[in-house]
C-alpha positions as YAML, in Angstrom:
chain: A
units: angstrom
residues:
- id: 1
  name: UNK
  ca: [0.00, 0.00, 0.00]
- id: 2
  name: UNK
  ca: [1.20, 3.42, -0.28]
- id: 3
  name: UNK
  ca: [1.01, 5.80, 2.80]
- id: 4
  name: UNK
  ca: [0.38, 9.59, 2.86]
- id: 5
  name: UNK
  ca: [2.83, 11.39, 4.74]
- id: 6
  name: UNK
  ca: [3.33, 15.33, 5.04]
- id: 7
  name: UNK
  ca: [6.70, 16.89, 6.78]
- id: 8
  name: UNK
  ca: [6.48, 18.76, 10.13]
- id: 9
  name: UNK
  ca: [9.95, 21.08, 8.48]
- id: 10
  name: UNK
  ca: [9.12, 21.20, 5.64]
- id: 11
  name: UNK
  ca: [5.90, 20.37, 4.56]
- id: 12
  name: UNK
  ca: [6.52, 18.12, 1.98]
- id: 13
  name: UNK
  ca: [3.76, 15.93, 0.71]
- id: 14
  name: UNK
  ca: [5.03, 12.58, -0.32]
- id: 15
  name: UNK
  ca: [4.32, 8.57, -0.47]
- id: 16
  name: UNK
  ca: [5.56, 5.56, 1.20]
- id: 17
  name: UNK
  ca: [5.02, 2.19, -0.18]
- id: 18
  name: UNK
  ca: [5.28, -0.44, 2.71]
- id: 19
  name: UNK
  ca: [3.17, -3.12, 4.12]
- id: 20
  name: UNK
  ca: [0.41, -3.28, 6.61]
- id: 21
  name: UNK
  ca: [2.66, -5.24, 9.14]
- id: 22
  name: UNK
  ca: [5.78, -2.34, 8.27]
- id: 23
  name: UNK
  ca: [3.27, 0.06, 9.18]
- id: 24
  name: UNK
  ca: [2.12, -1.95, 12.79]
- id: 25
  name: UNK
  ca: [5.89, -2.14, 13.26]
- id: 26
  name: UNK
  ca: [6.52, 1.03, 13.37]
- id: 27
  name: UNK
  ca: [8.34, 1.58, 10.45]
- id: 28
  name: UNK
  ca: [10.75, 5.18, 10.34]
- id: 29
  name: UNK
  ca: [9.92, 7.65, 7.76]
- id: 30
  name: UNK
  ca: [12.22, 10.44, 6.85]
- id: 31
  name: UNK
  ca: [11.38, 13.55, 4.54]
- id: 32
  name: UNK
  ca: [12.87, 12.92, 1.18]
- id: 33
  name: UNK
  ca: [13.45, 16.67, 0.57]
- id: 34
  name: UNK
  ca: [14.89, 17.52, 4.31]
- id: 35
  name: UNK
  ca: [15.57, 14.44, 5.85]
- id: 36
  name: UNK
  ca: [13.46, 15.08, 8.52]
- id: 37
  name: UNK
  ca: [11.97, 12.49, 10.42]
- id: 38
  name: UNK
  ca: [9.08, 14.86, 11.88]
- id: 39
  name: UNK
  ca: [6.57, 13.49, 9.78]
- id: 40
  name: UNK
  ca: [2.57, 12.68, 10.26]
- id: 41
  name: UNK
  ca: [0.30, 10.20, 8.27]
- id: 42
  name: UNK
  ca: [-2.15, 11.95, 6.02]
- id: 43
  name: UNK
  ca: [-5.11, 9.85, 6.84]
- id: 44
  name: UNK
  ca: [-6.84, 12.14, 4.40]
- id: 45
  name: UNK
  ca: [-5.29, 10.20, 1.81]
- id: 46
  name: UNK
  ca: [-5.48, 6.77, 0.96]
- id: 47
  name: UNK
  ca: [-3.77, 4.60, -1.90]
- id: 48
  name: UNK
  ca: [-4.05, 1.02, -2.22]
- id: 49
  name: UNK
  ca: [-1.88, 1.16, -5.11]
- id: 50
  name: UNK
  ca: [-4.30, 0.88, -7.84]
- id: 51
  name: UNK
  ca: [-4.15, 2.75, -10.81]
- id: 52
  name: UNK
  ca: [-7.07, 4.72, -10.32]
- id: 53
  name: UNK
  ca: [-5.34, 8.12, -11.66]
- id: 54
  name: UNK
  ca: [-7.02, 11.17, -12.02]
- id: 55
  name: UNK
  ca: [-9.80, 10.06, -14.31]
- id: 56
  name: UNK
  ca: [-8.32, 11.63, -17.18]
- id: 57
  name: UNK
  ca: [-6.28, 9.41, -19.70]
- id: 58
  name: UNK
  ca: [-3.12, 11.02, -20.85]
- id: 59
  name: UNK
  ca: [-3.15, 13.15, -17.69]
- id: 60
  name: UNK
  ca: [-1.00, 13.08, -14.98]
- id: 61
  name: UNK
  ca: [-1.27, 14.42, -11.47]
- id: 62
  name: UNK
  ca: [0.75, 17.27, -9.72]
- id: 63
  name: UNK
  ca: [2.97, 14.96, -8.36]
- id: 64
  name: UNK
  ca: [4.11, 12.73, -10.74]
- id: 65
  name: UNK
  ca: [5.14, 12.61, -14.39]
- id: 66
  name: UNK
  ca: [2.56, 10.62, -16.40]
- id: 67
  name: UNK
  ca: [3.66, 7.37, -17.91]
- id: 68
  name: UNK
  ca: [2.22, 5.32, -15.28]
- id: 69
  name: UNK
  ca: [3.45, 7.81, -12.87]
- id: 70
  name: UNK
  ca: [2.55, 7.41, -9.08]
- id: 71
  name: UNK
  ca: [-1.31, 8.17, -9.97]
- id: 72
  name: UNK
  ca: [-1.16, 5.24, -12.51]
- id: 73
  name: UNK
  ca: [-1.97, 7.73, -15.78]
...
């Protein structure tokens, strides 16, 4: 699954792809942009990792690149 986080620092929005138990475990996430590890869960946001995209073929969300980017366009 991938997991919503946003950075306390910097307030980066970004994904983490791990697994249910990683999660339970208490896996450490770090800010890819700052390195911080001040981060919180978006629960706001939830990706099972589907392909789902933005509705619009050929479109890619603000966050990735298209091509079967991180929204699956």
């Amino acid at each position: 699954m991938l997991y919503t986080y946003i950075c306390n620092s910097c307030e980066e929005v970004f994904e983490v792809k791990a697994s249910i138990s990683e999660i339970s475990n208490g896996l450490k996430v770090s800010c890819p942009k700052c390195a911080s590890e001040d981060v919180r869960r978006d629960y706001s946001r939830i990706n099972f990792g589907t392909s789902a995209g933005n509705g619009s073929k050929g479109e890619s969300c603000s966050t990735c690149s298209g091509n079967r980017g991180c929204c699956g366009s």
